[in-house]
Structure formats: structure tokens, C-alpha cells
C-alpha positions as CSV (number, residue, x, y, z in Angstrom):
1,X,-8.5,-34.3,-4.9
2,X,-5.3,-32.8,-3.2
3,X,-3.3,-30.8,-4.8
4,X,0.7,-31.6,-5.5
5,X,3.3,-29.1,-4.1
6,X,3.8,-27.9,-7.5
7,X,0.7,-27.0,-8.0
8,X,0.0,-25.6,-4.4
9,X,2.9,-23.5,-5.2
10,X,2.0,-21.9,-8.4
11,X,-1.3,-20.9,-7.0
12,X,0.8,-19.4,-4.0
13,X,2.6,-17.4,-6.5
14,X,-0.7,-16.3,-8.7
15,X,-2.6,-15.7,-5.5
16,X,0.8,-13.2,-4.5
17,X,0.9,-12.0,-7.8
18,X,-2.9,-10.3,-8.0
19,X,-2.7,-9.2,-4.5
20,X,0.3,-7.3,-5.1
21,X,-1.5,-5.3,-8.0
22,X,-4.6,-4.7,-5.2
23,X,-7.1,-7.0,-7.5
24,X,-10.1,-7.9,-5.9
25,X,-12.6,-8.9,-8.3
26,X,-12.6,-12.3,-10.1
27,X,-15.2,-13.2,-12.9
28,X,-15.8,-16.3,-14.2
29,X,-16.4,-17.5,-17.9
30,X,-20.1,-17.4,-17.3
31,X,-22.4,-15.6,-15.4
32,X,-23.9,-17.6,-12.1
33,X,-27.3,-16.4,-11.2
34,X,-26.6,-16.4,-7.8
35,X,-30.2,-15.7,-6.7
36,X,-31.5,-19.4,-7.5
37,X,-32.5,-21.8,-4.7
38,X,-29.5,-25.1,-4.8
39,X,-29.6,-27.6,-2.8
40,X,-26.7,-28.2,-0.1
41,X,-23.7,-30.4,-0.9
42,X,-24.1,-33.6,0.6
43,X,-22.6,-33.8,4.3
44,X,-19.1,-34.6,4.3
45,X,-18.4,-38.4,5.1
46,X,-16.3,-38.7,8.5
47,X,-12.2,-39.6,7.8
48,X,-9.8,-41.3,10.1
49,X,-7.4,-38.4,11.3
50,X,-3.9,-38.6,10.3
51,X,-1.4,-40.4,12.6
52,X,-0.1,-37.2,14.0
53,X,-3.0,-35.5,15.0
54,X,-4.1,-38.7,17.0
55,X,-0.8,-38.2,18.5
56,X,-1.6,-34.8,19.5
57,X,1.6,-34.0,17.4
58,X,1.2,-31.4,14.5
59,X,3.4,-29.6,12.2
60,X,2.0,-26.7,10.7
61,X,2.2,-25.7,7.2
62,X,3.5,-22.4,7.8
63,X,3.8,-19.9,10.6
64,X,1.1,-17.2,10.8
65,X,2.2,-13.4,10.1
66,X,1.2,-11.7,13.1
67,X,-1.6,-8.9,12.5
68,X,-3.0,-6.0,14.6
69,X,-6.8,-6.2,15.0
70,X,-7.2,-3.9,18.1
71,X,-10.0,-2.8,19.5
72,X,-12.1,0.7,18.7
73,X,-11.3,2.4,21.9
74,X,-7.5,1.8,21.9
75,X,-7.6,2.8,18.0
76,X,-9.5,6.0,19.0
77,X,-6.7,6.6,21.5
78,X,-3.8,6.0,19.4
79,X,-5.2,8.4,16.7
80,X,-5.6,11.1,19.3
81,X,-2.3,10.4,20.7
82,X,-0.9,10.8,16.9
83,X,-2.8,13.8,16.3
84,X,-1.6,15.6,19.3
85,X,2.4,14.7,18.2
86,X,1.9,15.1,14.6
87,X,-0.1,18.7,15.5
88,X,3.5,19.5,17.4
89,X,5.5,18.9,14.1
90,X,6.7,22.2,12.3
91,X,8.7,20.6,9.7
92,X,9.3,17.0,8.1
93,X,12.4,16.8,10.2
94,X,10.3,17.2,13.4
95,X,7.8,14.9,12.5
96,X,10.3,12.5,11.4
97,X,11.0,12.1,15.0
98,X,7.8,12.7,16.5
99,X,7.2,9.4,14.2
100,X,10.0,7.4,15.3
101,X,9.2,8.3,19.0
102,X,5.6,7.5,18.5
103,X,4.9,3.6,19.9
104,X,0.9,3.3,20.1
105,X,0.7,2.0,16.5
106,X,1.4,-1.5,16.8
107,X,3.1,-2.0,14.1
108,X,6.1,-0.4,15.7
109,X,6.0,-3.4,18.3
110,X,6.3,-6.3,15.5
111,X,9.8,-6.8,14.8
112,X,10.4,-3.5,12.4
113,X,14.3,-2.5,12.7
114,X,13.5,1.3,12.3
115,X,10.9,4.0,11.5
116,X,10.8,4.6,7.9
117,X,9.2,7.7,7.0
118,X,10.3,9.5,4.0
119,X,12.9,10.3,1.0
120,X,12.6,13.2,-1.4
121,X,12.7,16.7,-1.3
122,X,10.9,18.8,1.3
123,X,9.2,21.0,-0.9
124,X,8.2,18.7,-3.8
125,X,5.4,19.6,-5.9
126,X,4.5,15.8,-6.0
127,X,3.9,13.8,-3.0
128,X,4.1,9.8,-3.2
129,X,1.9,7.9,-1.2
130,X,3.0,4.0,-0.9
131,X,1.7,1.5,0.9
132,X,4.3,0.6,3.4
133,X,8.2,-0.5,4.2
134,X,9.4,-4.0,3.2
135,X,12.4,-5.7,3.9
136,X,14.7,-3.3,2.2
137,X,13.4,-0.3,3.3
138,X,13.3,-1.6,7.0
139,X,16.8,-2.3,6.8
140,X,17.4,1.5,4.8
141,X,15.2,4.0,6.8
142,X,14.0,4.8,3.5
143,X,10.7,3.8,1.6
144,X,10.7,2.5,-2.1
145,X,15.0,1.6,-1.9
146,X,14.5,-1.7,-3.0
147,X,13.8,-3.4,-6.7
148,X,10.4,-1.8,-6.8
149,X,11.7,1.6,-5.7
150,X,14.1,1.1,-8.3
151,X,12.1,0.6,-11.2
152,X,10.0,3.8,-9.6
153,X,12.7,6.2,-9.7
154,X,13.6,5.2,-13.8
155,X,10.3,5.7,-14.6
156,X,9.8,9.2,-12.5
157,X,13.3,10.3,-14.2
158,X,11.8,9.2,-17.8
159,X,8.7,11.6,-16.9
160,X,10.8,14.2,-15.7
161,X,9.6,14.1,-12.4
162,X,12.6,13.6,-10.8
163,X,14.1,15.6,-8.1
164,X,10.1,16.8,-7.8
165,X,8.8,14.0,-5.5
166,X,8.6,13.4,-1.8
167,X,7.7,10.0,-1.3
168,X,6.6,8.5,2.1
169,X,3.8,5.4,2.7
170,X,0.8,5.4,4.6
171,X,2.5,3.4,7.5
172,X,6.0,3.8,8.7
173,X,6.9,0.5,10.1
174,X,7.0,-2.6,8.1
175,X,4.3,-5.2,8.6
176,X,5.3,-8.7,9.6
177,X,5.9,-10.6,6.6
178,X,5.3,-8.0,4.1
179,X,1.5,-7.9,4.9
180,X,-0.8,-5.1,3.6
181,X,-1.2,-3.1,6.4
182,X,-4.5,-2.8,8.0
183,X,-7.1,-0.1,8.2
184,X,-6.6,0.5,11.7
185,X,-2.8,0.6,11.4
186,X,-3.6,2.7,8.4
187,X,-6.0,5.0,10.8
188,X,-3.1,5.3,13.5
189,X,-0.8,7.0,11.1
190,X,-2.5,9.0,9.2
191,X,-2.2,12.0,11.1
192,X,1.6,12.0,11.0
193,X,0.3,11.6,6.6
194,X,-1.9,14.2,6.3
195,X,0.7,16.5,8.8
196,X,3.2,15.4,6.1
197,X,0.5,17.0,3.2
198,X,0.5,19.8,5.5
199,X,4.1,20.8,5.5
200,X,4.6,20.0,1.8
201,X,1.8,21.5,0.5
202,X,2.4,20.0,-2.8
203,X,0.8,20.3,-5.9
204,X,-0.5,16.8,-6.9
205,X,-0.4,13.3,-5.0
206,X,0.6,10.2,-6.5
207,X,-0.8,6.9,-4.5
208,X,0.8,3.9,-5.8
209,X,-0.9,0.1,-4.8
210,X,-4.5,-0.3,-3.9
211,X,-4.2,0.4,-0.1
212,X,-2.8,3.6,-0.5
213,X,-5.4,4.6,-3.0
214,X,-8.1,3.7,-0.2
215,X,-6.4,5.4,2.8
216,X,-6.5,8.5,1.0
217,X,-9.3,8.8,-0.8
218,X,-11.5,6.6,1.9
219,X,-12.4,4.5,-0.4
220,X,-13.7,0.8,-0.7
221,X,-12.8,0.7,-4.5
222,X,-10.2,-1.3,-6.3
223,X,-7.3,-0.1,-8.0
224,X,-8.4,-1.4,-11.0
225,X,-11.2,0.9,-11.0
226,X,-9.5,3.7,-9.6
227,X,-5.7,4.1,-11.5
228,X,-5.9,6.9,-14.0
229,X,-8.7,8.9,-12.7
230,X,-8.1,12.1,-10.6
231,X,-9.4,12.4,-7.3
232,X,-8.9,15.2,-4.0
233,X,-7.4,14.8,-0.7
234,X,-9.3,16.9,1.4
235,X,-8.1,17.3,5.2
236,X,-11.5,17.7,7.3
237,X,-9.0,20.2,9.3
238,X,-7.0,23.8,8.0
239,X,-8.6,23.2,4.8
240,X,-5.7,21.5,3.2
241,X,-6.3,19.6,0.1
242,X,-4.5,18.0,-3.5
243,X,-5.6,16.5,-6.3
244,X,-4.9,12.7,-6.5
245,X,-3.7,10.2,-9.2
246,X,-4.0,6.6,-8.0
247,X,-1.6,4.5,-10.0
248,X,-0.6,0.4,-9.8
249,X,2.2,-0.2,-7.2
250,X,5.5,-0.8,-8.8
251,X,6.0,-4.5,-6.9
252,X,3.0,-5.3,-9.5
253,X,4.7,-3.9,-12.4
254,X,8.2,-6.6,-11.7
255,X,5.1,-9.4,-12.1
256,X,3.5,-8.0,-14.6
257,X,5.5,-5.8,-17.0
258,X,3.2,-5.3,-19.9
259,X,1.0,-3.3,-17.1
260,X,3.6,-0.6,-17.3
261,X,1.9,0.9,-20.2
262,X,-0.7,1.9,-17.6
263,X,1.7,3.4,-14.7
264,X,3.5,5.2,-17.9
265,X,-0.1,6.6,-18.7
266,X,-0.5,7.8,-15.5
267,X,3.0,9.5,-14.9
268,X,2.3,11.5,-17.9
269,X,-0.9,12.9,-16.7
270,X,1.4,13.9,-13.6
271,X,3.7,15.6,-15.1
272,X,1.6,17.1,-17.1
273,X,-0.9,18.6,-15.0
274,X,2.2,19.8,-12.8
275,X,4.0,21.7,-15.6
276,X,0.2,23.1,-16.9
277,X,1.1,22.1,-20.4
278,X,1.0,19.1,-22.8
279,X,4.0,16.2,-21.8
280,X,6.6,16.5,-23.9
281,X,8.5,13.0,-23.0
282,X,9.2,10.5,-25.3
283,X,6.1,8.2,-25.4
284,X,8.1,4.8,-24.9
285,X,7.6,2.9,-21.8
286,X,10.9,2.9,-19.9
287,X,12.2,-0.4,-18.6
């Protein structure tokens, strides 16, 4: 049974909507004992192809977003080649530009206007780890400036935190069409991440969005699992590490408001574990 366009649409959207907030696991209203013997499906019965295919003619649905599966070896070299210019970098302004000079990640090749690196103050206490640039951001230089960014910055000011953050993502150049960025794009940049971490030094890390969450804490987990539960960033090199708060990635929270409650949760814990002491903020959700 096809489906209409409506309907092809609304599960477009849904299927947006859940990966935005990084879910991965789907249950069903009964359990499946997945271990039982079935018997195949019956083979599919042969169709007459449509009039333009036996044409040779075409028209696909939609164009496919270019990704960046590369091979081991030229990963290996790109992280080495990002260690060596991160390692150079003596303050966020240097490695600003050793990241805007850098070209082995292939992202920077894809059609991003700029290298988008980071916003905030240099000596936060708080470091914010997103997941990468989108459209707004390319166009800015800065990450988090568009409607998501937006509704992160109220909610930072309603816990206090503002003027305390840094915030920067765990790539610097924005996938082709908004696409979570890969592990190995992820891989190539996180040198010039954990240099940033370096040069900081701050107190606590926020990760906001489920890819973040698992660049930094290598992880295979979903966000689901892994919001509101401290975890360390430990750099295998200089000894460098931070305690970590995952949290749900503000894009999600524009979906799905009521899920604030949960971010809210976990900015408290920030602050509070910053200032030492109890939270003294108002308890409301801010909108």
C-alpha cells in the first residue's frame, strides 16, 4: 500500500523530529521474541517497471546530502595533521586560525561559507560542546546564533550562567544539509576540541545533542540514557580533564517543548555544581 504525500511527509517530519533529540531506540507495544524460527515472506511477485525507467529516464525523489566516509589511513593522517596545528595553538585566537587554515577535514571542502569555531568568553568556567554549524551559523562565524542558539542563551541567562560559557561544537564546518556529522569528521577535529579544553581549562562541560555526548565521552549510548548524569573528559595527553553534563540539544527542545523541563534540570545541576552551593534560581522553566 503506498503511502500519500501527506502522509510521507508527516513521517519525514517525525523521523526529523526524534533524530534531532539523538533517539535511537524504538519499542513496540509488545515484546517480539526475536529468537523464534519464522518462515520467510513469500518472494515478491515481478511488476512491470514504470514508463520512465523503461525509458532510461528517472527523476529522483530528492538529491542525496553528500557525506564523508574516508578511508582509515587518510583519517589517521588528517588527525595527525590536526594534532600537530592544534599542538601549535597558544590561545583560542591562534587556534581559531590554525582551524580556519586547516583543509584535511572534509567537511571544509562541502560547500561551508566559513570556519565556525567559537563564541563566549575565553576563560569560562563552563564549556559548551554542540554538535555542529547549521545554516545560520555558517552564514555568522558563530555557533548556536540561530533560533536554537536563541532559546540557549534565555535559558543559560535564567540559570545564571550567562557571561560564564564558551561555546564551540565538535566540528567547525557545517555538514551538507544539516547532517549529523560523522565519527570520522568528528575524529578529524577533535584535536583542535580537546586543544580548545586545554586553553580554557574550565570547570564543567556542557554537551548538548546526542553526537556531542558521544564524541566526548566515546560513547555508543543515547542521549536518552545519558542527559542528566555526570560524566569526565579525560585527555589521554597533559592530563587535562572536566566533569561532563550531557543535556538534549536545543533544536529538540523547538519540537518538543515540554522536554525543557529536562534541559532546565540539567542547567541547574550546572550551575550549581559551578557555584559549589544549592541553585538559587527560580524553579520555572523559561520559555
Amino acid at each position: 500500500m503506498n503511502a500519500s504525500p501527506a502522509a510521507s511527509d508527516a513521517l519525514t517530519a517525525l523521523l526529523a523530529f526524534w533524530h534531532d533529540a539523538g533517539v535511537e531506540d524504538c519499542f513496540g507495544d509488545a515484546p517480539v521474541d526475536r529468537t523464534r524460527e519464522t518462515a520467510p515472506p513469500p518472494p515478491a511477485k515481478a511488476t512491470r517497471a514504470p514508463a520512465a525507467a523503461q525509458t532510461g529516464t528517472v527523476t529522483p525523489l530528492r538529491a542525496p546530502v553528500a557525506s564523508a566516509r574516508v578511508s582509515t589511513d587518510t583519517v589517521a593522517e588528517a588527525v595527525a595533521l590536526a594534532r600537530t596545528a592544534a599542538k601549535a595553538a597558544d590561545s583560542l585566537e591562534s587556534l581559531t586560525e590554525a582551524i580556519r587554515g586547516f583543509e584535511a577535514c572534509p567537511l571544509s571542502g562541502m560547500g561551508a561559507r566559513q570556519a565556525v569555531v567559537w563564541r563566549g568568553e575565553a576563560t569560562a568556567p563552563v564549556m559548551i560542546v554542540g554538535e555542529g554549524p547549521g545554516a545560520e551559523e555558517d552564514a555568522q562565524g558563530l555557533p548556536f546564533v540561530g533560533k536554537a542558539g536563541r532559546l540557549l542563551d534565555r535559558m543559560l541567562k535564567a540559570a545564571q550562567l550567562e557571561g560564564r560559557v564558551v561555546i564551540t561544537n565538535t566540528v567547525f564546518w557545517r555538514p551538507p544539509g544539516n547532517r549529523t556529522p560523522s565519527p570520522e569528521e568528528q575524529a578529524i577535529c577533535a584535536p583542535f576540541v580537546a586543544r580548545a579544553l586545554e586553553l580554557v581549562k574550565p570547570k564543567l562541560v556542557l554537551t548538548v545533542g546526542a553526537a556531542a555526548a558521544r564524541a566526548i565521552l566515546h560513547t555508543n549510548e543515547g542521549i536518552t540514557r545519558l542527559r542528566g548524569t555526570w560524566g569526565e573528559w579525560h585527555l589521554p595527553e597533559g592530563g587535562t580533564s572536566a566533569p561532563v553534563m550531557p543535556t538534549l540539544h536545543p533544536a529538540f527542545l523547538l519540537r518538543q517543548p515540554q522536554a525543557k523541563a529536562m534541559v532546565w534540570a540539567d542547567l541547574l545541576a550546572v550551575a550549581a555544581r559551578l557555584d559549589g552551593s544549592s541553585q538559587t534560581t527560580d524553579s520555572k522553566t523559561p520559555h
